[in-house]
MINU-403673 format. One record per atom (N, C-alpha, C): residue in one letter; atom name; z, y, x. Coordinates in Angstrom, 1 decimal, padded with zeros to 4 digits. Example, Ala and Ser with C-alpha at 12.3 -4.5 7.8 and 13.67 -1.06 7.14 Angstrom:
2
PT resn name      w      v      u
PT    a    N  007.8 -005.7  013.2
PT    a   CA  007.8 -004.5  012.3
PT    a    C  007.8 -003.3  013.2
PT    s    N  007.1 -002.2  012.8
PT    s   CA  007.1 -001.1  013.7
PT    s    C  007.9  000.0  012.9
END
This chain:
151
PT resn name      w      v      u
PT    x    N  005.2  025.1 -010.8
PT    x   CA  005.4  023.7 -010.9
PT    x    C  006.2  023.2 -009.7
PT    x    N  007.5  022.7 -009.9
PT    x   CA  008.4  021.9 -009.1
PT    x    C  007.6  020.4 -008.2
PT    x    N  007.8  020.2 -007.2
PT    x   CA  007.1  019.2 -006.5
PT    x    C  006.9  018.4 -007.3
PT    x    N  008.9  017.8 -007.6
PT    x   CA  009.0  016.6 -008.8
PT    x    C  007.7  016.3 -009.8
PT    x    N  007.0  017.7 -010.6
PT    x   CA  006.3  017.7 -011.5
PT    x    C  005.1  017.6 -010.7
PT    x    N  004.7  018.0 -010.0
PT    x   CA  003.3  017.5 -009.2
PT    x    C  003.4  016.4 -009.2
PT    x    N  004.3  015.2 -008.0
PT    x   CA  004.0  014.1 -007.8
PT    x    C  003.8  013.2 -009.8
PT    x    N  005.0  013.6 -010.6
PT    x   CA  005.0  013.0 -011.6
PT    x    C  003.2  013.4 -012.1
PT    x    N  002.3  014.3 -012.1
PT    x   CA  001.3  014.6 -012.2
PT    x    C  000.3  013.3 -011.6
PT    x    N  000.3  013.8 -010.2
PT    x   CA -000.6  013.2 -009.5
PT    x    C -000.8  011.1 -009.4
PT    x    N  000.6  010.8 -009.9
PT    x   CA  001.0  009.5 -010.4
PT    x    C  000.1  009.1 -011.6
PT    x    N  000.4  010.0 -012.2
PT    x   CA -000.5  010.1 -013.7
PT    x    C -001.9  009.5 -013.8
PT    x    N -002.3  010.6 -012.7
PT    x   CA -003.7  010.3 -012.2
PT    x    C -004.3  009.1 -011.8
PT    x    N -003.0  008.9 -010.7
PT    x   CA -003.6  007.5 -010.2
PT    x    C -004.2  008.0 -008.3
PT    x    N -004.6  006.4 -007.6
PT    x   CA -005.2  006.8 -006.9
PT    x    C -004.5  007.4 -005.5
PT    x    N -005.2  007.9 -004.0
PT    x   CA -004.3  008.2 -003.1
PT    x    C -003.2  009.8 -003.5
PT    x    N -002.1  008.9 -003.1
PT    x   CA -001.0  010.3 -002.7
PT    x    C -000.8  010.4 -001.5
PT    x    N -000.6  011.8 -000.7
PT    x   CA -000.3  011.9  000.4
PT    x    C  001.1  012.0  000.7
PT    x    N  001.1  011.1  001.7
PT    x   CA  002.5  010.4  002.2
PT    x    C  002.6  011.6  003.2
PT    x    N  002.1  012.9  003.6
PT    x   CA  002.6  013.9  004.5
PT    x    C  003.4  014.5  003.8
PT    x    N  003.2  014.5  002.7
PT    x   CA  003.8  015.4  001.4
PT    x    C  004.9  015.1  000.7
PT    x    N  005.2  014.0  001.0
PT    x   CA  006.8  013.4  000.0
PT    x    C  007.2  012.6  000.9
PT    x    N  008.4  011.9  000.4
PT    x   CA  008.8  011.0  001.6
PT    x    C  008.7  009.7  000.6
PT    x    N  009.2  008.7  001.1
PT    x   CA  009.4  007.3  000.4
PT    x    C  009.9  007.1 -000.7
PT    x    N  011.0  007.4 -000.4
PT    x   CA  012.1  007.5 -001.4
PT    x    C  011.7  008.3 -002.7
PT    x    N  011.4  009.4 -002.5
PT    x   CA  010.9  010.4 -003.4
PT    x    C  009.9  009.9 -004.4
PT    x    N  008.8  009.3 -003.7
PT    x   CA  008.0  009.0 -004.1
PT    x    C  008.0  007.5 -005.0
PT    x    N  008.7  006.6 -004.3
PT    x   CA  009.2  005.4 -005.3
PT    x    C  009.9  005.5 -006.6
PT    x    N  010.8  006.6 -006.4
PT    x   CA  011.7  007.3 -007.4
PT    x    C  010.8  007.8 -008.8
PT    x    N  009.8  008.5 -008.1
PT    x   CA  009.0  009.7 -009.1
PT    x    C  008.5  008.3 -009.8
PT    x    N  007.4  007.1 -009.3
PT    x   CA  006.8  006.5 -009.8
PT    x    C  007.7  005.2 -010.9
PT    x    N  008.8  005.2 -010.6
PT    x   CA  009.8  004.1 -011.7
PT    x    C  010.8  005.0 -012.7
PT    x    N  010.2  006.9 -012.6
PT    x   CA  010.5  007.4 -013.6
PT    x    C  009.8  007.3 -014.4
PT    x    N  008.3  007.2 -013.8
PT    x   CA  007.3  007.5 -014.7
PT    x    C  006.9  006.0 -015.3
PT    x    N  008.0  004.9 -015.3
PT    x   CA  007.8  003.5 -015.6
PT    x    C  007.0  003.0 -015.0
PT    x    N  006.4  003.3 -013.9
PT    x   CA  005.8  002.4 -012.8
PT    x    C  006.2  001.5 -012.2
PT    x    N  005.8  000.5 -011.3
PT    x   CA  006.2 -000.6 -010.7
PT    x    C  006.5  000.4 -009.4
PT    x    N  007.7  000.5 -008.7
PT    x   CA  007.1  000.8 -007.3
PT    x    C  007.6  000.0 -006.2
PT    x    N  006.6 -000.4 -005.2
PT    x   CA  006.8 -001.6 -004.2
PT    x    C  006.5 -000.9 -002.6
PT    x    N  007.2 -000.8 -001.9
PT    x   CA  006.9 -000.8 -000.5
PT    x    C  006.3 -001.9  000.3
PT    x    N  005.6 -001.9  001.1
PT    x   CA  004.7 -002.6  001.7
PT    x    C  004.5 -002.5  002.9
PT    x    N  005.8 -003.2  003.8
PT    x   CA  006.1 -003.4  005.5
PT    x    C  005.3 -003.5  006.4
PT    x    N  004.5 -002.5  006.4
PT    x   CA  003.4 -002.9  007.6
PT    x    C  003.9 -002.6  009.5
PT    x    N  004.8 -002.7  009.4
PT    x   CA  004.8 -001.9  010.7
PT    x    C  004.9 -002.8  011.5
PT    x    N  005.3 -004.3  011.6
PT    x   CA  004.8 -005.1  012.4
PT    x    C  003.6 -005.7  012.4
PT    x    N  002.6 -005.3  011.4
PT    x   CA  001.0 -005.8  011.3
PT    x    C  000.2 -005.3  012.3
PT    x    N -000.5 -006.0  012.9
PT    x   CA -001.4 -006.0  014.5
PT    x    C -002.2 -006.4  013.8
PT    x    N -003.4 -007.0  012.5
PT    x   CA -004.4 -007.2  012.2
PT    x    C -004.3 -007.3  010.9
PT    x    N -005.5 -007.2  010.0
PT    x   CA -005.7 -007.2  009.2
PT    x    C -005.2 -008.4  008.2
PT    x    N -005.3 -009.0  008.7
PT    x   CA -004.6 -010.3  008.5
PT    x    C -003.0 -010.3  007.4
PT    x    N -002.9 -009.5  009.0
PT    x   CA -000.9 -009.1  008.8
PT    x    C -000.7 -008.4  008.1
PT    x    N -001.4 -007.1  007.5
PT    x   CA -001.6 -006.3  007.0
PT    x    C -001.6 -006.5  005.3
PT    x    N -002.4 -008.0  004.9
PT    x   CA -002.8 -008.2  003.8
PT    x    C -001.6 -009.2  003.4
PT    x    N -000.6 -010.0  004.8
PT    x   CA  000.3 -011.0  004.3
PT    x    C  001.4 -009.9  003.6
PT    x    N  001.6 -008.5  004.5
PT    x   CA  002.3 -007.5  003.9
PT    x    C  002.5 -007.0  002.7
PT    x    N  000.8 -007.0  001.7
PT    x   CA  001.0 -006.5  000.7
PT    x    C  001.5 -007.7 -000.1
PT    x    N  000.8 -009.6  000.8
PT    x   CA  001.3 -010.2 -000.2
PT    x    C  002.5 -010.9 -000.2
PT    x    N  003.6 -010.3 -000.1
PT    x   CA  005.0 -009.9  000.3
PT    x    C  005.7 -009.0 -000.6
PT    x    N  004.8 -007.7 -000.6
PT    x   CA  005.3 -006.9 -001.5
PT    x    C  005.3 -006.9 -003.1
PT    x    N  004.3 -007.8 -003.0
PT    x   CA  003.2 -007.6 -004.3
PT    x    C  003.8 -009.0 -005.2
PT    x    N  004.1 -010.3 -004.5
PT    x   CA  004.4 -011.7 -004.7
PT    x    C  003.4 -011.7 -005.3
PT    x    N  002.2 -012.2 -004.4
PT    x   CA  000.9 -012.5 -005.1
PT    x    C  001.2 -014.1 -005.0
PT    x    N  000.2 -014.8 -006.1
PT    x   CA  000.0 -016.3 -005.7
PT    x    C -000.5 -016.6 -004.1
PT    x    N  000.1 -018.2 -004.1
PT    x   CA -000.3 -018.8 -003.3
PT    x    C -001.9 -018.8 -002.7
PT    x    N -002.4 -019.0 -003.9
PT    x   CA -004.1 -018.8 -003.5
PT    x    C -004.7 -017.8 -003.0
PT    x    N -003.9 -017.2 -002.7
PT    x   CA -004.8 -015.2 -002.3
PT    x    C -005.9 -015.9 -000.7
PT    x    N -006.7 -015.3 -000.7
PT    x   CA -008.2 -015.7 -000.1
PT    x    C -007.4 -015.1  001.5
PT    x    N -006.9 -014.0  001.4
PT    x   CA -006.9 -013.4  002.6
PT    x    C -008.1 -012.4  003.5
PT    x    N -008.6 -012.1  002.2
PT    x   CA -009.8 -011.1  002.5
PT    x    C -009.7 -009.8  001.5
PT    x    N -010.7 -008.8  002.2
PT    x   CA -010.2 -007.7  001.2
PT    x    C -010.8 -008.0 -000.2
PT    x    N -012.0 -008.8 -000.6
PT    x   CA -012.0 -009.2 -001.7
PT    x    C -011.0 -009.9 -002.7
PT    x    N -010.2 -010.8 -002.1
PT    x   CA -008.7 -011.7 -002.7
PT    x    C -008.0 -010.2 -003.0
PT    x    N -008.3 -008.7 -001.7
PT    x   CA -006.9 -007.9 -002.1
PT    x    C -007.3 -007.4 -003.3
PT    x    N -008.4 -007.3 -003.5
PT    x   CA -009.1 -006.6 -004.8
PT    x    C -008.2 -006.9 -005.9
PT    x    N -009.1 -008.4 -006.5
PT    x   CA -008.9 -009.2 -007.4
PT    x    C -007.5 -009.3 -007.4
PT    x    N -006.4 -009.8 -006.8
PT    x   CA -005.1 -010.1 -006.5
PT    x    C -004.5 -008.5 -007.2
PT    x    N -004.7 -007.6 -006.8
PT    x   CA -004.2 -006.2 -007.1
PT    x    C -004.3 -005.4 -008.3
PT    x    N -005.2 -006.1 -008.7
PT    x   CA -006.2 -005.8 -010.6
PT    x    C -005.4 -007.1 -011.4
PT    x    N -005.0 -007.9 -010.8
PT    x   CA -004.2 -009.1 -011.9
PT    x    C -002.9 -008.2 -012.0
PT    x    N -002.6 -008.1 -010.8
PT    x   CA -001.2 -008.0 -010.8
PT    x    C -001.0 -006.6 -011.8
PT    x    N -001.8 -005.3 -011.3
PT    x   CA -001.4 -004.1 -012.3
PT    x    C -001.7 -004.3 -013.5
PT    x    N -002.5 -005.6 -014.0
PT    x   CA -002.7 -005.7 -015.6
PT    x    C -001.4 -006.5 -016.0
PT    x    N -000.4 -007.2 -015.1
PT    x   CA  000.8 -007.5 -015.6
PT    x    C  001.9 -006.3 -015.6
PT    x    N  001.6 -005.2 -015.0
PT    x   CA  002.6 -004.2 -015.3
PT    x    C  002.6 -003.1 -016.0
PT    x    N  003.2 -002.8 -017.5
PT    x   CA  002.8 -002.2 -018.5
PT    x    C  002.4 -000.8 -018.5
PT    x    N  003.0  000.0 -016.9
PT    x   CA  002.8  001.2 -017.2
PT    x    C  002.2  001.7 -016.2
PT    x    N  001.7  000.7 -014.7
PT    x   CA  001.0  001.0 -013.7
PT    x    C  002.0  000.3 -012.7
PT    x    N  001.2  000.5 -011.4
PT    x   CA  001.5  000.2 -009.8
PT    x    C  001.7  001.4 -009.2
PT    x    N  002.7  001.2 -007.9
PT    x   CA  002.6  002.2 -007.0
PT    x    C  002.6  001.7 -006.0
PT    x    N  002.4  001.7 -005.2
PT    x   CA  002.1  000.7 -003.7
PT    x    C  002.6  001.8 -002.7
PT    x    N  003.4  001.7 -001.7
PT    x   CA  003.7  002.6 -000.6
PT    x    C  003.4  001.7  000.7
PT    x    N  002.3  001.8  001.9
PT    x   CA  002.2  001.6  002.6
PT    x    C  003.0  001.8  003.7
PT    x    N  004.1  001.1  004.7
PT    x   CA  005.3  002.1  005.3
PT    x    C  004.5  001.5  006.8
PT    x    N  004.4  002.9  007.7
PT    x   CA  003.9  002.3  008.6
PT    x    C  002.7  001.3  009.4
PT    x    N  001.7  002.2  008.7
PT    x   CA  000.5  001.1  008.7
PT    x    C  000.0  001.8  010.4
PT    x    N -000.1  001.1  011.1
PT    x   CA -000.7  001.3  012.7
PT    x    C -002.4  001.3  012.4
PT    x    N -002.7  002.8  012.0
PT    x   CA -004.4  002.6  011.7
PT    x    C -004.7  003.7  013.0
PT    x    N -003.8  003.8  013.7
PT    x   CA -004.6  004.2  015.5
PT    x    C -004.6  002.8  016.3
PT    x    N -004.3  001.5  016.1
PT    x   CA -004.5  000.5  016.7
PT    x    C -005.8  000.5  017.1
PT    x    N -006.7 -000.4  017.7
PT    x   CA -008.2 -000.3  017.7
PT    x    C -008.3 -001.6  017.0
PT    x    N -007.2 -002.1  016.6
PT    x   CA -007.4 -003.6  015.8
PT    x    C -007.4 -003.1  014.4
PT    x    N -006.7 -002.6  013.9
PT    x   CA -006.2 -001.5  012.8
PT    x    C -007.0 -000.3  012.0
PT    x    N -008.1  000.2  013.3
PT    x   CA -008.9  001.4  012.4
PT    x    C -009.2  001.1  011.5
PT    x    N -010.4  000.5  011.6
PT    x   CA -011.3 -000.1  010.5
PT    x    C -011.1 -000.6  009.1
PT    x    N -010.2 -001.3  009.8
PT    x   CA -009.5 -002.0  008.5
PT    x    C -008.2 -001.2  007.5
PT    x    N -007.9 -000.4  008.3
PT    x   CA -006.6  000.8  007.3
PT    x    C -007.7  001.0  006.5
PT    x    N -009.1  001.2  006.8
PT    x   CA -009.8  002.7  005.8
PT    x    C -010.4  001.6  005.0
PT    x    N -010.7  000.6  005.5
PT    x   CA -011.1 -000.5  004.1
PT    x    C -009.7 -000.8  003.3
PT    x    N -009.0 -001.2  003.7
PT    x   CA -007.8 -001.5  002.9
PT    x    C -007.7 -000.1  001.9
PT    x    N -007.6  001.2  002.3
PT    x   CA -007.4  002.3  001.4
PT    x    C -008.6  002.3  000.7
PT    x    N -009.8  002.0  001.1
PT    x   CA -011.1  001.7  000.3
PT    x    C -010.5  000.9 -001.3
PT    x    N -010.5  000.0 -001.0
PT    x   CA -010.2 -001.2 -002.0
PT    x    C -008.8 -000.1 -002.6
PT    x    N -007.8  000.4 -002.1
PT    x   CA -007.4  000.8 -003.3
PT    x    C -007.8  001.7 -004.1
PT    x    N -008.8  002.5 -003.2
PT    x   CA -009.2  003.7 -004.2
PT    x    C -010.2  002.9 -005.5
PT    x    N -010.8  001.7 -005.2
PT    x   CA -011.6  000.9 -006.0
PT    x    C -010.3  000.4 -007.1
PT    x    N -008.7  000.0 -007.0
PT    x   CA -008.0 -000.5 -008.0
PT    x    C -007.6  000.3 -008.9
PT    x    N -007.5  001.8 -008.4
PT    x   CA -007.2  002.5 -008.7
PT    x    C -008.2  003.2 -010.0
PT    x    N -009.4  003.1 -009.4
PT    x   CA -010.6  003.2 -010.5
PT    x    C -010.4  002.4 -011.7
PT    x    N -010.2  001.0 -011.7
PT    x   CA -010.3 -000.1 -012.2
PT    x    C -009.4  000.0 -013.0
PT    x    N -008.1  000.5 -012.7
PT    x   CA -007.1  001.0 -013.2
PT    x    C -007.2  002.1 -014.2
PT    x    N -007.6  003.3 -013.7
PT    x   CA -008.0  003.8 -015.2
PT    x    C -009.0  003.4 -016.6
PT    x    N -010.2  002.3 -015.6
PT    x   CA -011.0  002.7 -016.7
PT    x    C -010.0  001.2 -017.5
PT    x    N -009.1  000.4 -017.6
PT    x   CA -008.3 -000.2 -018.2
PT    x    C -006.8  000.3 -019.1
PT    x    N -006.7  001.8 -018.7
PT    x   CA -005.6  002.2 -019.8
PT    x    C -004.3  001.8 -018.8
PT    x    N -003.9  001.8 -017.1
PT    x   CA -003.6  001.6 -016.5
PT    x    C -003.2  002.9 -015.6
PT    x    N -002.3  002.5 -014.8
PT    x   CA -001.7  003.5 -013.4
PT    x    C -002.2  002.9 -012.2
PT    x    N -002.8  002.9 -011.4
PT    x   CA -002.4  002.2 -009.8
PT    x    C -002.7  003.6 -008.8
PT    x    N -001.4  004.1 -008.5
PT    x   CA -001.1  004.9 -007.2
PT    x    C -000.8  004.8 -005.9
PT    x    N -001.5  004.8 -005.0
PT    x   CA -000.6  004.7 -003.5
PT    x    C -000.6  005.6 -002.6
PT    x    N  000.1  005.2 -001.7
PT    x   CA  000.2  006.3 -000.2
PT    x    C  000.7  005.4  001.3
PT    x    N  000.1  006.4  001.9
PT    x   CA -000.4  005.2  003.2
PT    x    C  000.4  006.3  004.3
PT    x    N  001.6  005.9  004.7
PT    x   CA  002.2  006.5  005.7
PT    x    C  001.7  005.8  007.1
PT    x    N  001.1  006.8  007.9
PT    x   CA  000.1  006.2  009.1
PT    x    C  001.5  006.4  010.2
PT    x    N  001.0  005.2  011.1
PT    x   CA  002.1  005.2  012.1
PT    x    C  001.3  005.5  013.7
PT    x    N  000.0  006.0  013.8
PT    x   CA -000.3  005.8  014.7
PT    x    C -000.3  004.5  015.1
PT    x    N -000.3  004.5  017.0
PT    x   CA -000.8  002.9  018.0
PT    x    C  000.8  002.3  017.9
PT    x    N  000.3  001.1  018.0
PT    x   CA  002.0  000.5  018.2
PT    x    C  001.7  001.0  019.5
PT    x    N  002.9  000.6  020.0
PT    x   CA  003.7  001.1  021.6
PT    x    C  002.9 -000.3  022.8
PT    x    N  002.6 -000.1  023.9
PT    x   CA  002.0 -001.0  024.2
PT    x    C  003.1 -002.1  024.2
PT    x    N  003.0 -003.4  024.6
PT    x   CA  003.9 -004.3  024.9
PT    x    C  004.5 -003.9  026.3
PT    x    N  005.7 -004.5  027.1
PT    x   CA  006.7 -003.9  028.0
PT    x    C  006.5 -005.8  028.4
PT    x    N  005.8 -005.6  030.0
PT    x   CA  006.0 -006.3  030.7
PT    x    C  007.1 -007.4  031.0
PT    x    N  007.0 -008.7  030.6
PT    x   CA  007.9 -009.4  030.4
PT    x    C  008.8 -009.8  029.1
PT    x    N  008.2 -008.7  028.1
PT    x   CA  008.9 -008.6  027.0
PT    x    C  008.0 -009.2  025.5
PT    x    N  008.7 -010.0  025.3
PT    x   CA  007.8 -011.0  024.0
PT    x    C  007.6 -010.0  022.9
PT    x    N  006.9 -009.7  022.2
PT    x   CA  007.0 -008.8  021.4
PT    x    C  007.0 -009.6  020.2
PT    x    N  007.7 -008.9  018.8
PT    x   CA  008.5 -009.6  017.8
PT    x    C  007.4 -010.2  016.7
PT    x    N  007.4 -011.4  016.4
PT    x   CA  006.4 -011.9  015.9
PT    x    C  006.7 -011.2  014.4
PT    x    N  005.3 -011.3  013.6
PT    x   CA  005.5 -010.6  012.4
PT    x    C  006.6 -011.3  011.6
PT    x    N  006.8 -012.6  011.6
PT    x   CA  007.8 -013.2  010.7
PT    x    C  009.6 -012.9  010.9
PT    x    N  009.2 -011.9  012.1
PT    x   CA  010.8 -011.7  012.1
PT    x    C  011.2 -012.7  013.0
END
């Protein structure tokens, strides 16, 4: 079995894919063959959980009302894949879960997706992701403003 046919496999499934394993591209590709939604999701300026959730809702164009908690990402993530006919794919790019602001909350954030992901099949649905870990940001450089998330 050719990679191509694994990832198209493991898409199928649903659930985490490992981002050691494919690259981005690859993996966006496999998932909008297989008529998936696929969305990248800019974490690499996120320093908190916070930033982290405005990221997905960026990627995702959630409503205005999103709570800002991992419960809003739940519910917010379960509307959204029931608007897309053939599933989700979510690619994490860069998520800093060696931060000490960051641990915690990467593995709850991938918590909740393994929960949409559930949710997702028992609905006749796809929701797949992968969480490309970036390690600590770099500390800050004395005298140097570091780039606020908004760019």
């Amino acid at each position: 079995m050719s990679q191509a046919q694994s990832l198209q496999k493991k898409l199928q499934k649903g659930g985490l894919i490992d981002a050691s394993a494919v690259s981005r591209e690859e993996a966006i590709d496999a998932a909008q063959a297989a008529g998936m939604t696929g969305l990248i999701v800019h974490c690499d300026r996120a320093r908190s959980r916070s930033a982290v959730l405005r990221a997905v809702v960026k990627a995702v164009d959630f409503p205005e009302f999103f709570g800002g908690n991992l419960d809003a990402l739940y519910d917010c993530l379960c509307d959204t894949l029931l608007d897309h006919k053939n599933g989700l794919f979510l690619w994490f790019d860069k998520l800093h879960s060696g931060d000490p602001a960051l641990t915690e909350d990467a593995k709850a954030i991938v918590a909740v997706c393994v929960d949409v992901a559930e949710f997702a099949a028992n609905n006749d649905r796809r929701f797949a992701f992968a969480v490309e870990h970036a390690g600590k940001h770099p500390d800050p450089e004395p005298g140097v403003v570091p780039t606020p998330y908004s760019g």
